[in-house]
N, C-alpha and C positions, 0 to 999 in steps of 0.2 A: 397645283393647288391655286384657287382663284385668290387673289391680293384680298376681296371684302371677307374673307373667315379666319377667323383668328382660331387657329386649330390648337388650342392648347389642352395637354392631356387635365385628365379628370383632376390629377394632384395638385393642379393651378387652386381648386374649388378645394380640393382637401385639407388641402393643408398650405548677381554682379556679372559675367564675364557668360557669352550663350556658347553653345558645343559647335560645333563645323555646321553638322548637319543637324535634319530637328530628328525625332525623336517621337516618342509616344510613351511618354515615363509609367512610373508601375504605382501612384497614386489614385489614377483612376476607379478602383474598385471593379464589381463583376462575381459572378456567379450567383446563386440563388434565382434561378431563371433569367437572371440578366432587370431585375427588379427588385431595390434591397427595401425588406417590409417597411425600415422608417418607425413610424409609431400606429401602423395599422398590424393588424391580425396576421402574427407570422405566420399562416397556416394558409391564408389566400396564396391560389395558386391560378384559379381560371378569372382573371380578370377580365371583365368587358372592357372593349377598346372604347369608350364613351370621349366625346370631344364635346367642347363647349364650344357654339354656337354662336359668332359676332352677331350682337344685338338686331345689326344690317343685313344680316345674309339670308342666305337660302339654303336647306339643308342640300349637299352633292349625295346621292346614293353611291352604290358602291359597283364593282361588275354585274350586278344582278339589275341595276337599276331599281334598286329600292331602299329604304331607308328607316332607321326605329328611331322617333323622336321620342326624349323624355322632357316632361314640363314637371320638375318638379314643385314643392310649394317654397323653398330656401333653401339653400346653402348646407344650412345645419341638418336638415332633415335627407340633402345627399348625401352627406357625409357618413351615416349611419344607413342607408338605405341598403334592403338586400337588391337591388340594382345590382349591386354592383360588380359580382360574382355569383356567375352561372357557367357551369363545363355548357348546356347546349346550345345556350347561345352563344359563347365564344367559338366552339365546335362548329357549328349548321349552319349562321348564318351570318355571323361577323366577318369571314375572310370574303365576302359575295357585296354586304352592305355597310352604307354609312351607319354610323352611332352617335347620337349628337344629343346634346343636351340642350334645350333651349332655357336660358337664363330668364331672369324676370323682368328684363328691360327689352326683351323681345315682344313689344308688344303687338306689332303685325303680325306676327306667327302666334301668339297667344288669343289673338281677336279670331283670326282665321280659323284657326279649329277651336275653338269655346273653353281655351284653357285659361280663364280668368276669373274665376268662383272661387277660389282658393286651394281646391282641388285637384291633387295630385293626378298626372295620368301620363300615358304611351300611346303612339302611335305606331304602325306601319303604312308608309308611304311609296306612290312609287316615284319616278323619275319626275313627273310633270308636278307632284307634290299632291295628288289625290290621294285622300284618306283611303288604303283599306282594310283596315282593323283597328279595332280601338281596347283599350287596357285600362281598367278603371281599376279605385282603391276599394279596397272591405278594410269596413269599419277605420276610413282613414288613412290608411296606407295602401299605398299602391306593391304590393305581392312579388317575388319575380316569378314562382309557379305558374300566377296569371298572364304574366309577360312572354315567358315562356308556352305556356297553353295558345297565346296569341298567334306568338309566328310558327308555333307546329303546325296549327289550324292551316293558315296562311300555306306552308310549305307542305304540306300534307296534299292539299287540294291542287298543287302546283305539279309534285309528283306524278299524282295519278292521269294528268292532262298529259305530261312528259309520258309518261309510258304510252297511254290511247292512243298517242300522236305517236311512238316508233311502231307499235303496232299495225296501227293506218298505213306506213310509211314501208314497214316491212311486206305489207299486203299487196301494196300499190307496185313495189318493185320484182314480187312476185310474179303478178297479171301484169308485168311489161310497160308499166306508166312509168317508167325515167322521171320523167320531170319531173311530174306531180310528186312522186318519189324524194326526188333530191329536193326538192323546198322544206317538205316535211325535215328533211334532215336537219336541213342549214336550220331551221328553229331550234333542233334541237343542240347541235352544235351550239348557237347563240347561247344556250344556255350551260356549258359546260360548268361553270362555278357553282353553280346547285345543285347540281346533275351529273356527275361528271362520270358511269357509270353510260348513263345512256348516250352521252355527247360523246364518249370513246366509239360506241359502236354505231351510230352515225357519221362519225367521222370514218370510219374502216366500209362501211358502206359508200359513202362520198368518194372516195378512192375507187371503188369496185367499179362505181356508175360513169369513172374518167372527171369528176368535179372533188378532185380534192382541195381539201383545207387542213390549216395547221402543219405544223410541225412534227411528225409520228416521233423522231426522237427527242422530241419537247413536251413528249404526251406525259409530263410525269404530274401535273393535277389532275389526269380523269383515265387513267389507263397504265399505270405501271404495275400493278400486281398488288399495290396496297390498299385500292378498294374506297369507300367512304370509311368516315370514322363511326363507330360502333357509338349508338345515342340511347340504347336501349336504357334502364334505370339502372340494374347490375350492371353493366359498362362502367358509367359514370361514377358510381360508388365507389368501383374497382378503382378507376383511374384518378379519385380524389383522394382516398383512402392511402394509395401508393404517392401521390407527388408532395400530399400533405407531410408524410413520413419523409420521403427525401430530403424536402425544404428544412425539417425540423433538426436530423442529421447534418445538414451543413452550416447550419447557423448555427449550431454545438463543435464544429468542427469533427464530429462523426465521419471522418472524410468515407470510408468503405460501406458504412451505411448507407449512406444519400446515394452513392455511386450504384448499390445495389436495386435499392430503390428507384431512382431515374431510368436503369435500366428496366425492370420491370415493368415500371410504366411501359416503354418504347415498347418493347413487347407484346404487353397487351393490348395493344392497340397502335400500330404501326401510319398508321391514319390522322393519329392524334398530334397536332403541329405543338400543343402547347407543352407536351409530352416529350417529344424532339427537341423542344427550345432548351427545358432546363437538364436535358443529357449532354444540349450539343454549349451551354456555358460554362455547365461544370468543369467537360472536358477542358474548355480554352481559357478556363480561372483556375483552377483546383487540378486538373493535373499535369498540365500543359500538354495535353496530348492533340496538336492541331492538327495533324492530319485526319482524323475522326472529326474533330470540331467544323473543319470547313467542311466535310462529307454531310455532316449533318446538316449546319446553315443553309449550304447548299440542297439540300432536300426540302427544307421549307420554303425556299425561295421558287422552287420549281414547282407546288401547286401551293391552290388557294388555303391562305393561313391567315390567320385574326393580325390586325397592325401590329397587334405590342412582338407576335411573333417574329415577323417581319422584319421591325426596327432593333430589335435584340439580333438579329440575323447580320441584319447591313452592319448596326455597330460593330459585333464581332470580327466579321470578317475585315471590317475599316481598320480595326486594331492590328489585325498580324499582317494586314500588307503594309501598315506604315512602318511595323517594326522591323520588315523585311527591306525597306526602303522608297517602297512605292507610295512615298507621301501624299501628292496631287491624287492618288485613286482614291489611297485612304480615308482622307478631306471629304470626298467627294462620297465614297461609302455614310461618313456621319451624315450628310446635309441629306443623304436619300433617307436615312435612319430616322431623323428629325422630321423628314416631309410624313413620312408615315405614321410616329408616332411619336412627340417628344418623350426623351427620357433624362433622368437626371444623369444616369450611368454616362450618355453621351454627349452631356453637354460637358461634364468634369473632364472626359481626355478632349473633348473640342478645346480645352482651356490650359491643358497639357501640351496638347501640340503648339498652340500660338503662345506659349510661353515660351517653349524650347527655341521656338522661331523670334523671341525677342517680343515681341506684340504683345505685351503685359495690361496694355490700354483692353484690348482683342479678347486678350484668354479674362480678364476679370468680368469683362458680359458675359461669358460664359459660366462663369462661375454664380453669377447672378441670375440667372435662369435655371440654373439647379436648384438655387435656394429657392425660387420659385415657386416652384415644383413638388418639392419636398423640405419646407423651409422646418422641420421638426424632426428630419433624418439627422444621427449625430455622426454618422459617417460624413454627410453632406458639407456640417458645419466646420468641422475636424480639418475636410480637405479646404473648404474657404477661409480657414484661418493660416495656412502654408501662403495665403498672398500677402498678409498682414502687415510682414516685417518691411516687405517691396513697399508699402504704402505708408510707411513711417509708423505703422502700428505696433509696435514690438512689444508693448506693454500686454494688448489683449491678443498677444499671438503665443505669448508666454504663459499666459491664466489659459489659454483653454489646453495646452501642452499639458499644465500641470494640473488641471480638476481633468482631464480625460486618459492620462497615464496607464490605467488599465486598460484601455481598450483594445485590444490583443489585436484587431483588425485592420488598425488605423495606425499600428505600428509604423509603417512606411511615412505616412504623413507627419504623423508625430516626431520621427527624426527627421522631417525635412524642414519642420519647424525652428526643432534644436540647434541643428546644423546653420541655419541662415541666422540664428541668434548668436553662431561662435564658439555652443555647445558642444565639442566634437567629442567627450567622453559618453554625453547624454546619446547624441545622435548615433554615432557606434551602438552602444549597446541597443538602441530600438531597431537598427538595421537588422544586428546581428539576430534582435527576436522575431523580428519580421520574416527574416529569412530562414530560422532553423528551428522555429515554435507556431511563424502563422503557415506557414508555406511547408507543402510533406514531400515535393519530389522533387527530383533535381532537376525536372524538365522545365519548372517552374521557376527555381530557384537562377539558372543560366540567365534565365530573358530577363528575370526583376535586378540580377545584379549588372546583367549591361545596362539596361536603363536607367538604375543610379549610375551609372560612370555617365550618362551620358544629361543627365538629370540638373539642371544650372540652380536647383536649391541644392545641392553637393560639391558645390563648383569650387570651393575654397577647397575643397578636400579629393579631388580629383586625381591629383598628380603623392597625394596621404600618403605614404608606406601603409600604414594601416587598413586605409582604406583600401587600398589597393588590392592588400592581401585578403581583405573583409568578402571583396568581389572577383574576385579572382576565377570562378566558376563562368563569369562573363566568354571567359577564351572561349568554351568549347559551346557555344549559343550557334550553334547550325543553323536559324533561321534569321540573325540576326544582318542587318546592312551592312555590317561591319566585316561579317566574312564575306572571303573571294569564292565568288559565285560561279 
């Protein structure tokens, strides 16, 4: 990512004594597709990957070489825009391109293309930054139906070039033109992330003619059996309809519902990365089942998937290698997570691990980039007040313990609040709810109780009787650093 873009996600505009080893504690949160609603519409499930745009920069496209500029007319009016959630453009053409919001201080890029009237509008661009498509407002607002009408157009006429050209390609290597033959292909190859249908069977051709490319056992974005995603209208329905229900199930704690639902989605439509994302979080929050969870991560990382996919992906999997002890990869999984797409999710255990590790200066930037982010999420605020007591603030780390007590979610944080205040009857009991009212299985229950042993807001209570017994489920954590491997 180029130093001049300040890639911050769209949520920027919206809203005593350390352990041997570090850790990756069980306050970070997770699940709900790896994106917790905050104070927007529980029922959002296809978010656009939209990035804001450094006043300085230039929009980068994406593997397609193309890019959808939005100018909107303010802040306020993003904020409520239907922008902002569409299955087909998260689907068709966000894992391929940039998504960039150009701010109102971008005035070069507002001069450039005539976005200075006060009037809302979209672009699709390609690499070299030539207009080609434009998306105008009715009566005002700018549409996402039209947004979308825009780049189907756009990809529609893209298509059918992609087919003429295998065609041609196929003809040529029939009547014995090799060459002419493989160039055709390599175009189309080049296009796999749009295409990935016809770039599988140019590449199997490319092979045939002795001019292979790619990877065949890395063919898993254009050639494993799962096809493109289904963009029909009954698709989309289908698959809003189900992840809508999911999401609404696990934020009720409907744990078998959501479950059933997620799957369904995956189901019906096995193509769908955003579909995958919130079966493959549920698994590695809600039932701690990680061998599916990494199966899954791992399937969206291996074809083209929208960023928020992506970064909910690298997170995840950052999370159970650090918990397994592979902390330098772990690290190393967030910072790819963040390059992708920031999340609040990732920057709270970014601030989990450099606290386990002592770096309290380290983890509270991180904790300040969450609030960033989602500075109206009271999960967000909940976990930034567990730093408070470190900072001499124990006064407002006690008021938001005791105005947020019900928050059944936040149980964890809430006793690590307790606990760093001296409370250890308080902090017991929110463990204990944490563990046997928020949490339903025991695969879960293992990891969240090694990671309080291992958790330096628990630190006075470490070596507990109580506490000991409270975690005790810690012994049998099969995936933890702590067993012999």
């Amino acid at each position: 990512m180029r130093r001049s873009i300040a890639a911050f996600a769209l949520l920027a505009i919206l809203s005593p004594s350390s352990p041997v080893a570090a850790t990756c504690g069980g306050g970070g949160g997770g699940g709900m597709g790896g994106i917790s609603p905050g104070g927007m519409d529980e029922a959002e499930v296809y978010r656009v990957p939209w990035k804001v745009l450094d006043h300085e920069a230039m929009p980068t496209p994406g593997p397609s070489e193309l890019a959808v500029l939005w100018f909107p007319v303010s802040r306020e009016a993003a904020r409520s825009s239907q922008l902002l959630e569409s299955r087909y453009l998260t689907v068709s053409i966000a894992p391929c391109s940039g998504f960039w919001i150009v701010p109102s201080d971008a005035t070069a890029l507002r001069v450039r293309y005539g976005a200075v009237d006060g009037n809302e509008l979209a672009l699709l661009v390609n690499a070299d930054g030539v207009e080609l498509a434009r998306a105008l407002p009715e009566k005002g607002q700018l549409r996402v139906n039209v947004l979308e009408k825009m780049v189907r157009g756009d990809l529609d006429k893209r298509r059918e070039v992609a087919e003429a050209r295998l065609a041609e390609a196929q003809a040529k290597e029939k009547n014995g033109e090799a060459e002419a033959a493989a160039g055709l292909y390599q175009e189309l190859y080049a296009q796999r992330c749009l295409f990935p249908g016809a770039a599988r069977k140019a590449q199997k051709a490319l092979k045939k003619l002795g001019k292979p490319v790619g990877d065949e056992n890395a063919a898993a974005g254009f050639g494993d059996g799962l096809g493109e995603p289904d963009l029909s209208s009954a698709k989309s329905a289908e698959m809003l309809g189900l992840l809508q229900a999911g999401l609404r199930a696990e934020l009720e704690l409907r744990i078998d519902d959501a479950r059933s639902a997620y799957e369904r989605a995956h189901v019906a439509d096995p193509a769908d990365a955003v579909a995958t994302r919130f079966l493959a979080e549920f698994h590695r929050h809600q039932t701690g089942d990680w061998v599916l969870a990494r199966q899954l991560f791992a399937e969206i990382l291996a074809r083209p998937a929208d960023a928020i996919s992506r970064a909910v992906a690298l997170h995840g999997l950052g999370k159970m290698t650090i918990h397994a002890g592979g902390f330098a990869r772990g690290v190393a999984m967030f910072e790819q997570s963040i390059a992708e797409y920031p999340l609040p999710l990732t920057y709270r255990n970014l601030a989990v691990y450099w606290s386990s590790e002592s770096q309290l200066d380290k983890a509270w930037g991180f904790v300040e980039k969450a609030l960033a982010l989602a500075p109206d999420d009271l999960y967000n605020r909940i976990f930034a007040a567990t730093y408070f007591v470190g900072q001499g603030k124990s006064a407002a780390a006690e008021r938001m313990a005791r105005e947020n007590g019900s928050v059944l979610e936040a149980s964890y944080n809430l006793a690590a609040i307790w606990a760093q205040l001296g409370r250890k009857e308080k902090a017991l009991e929110l463990l204990t709810r944490h563990f046997y009212q928020y949490e339903r299985f025991d695969a879960v229950r293992t990891r969240e109780m090694q990671e309080a042993r291992d958790d330096i807001a628990f630190a006075r209570y470490h070596k507990d009787a109580e506490f000991v017994a409270l975690t005790q489920l810690a012994a049998q954590d099969s995936d933890s650093y702590h067993q012999a491997k």
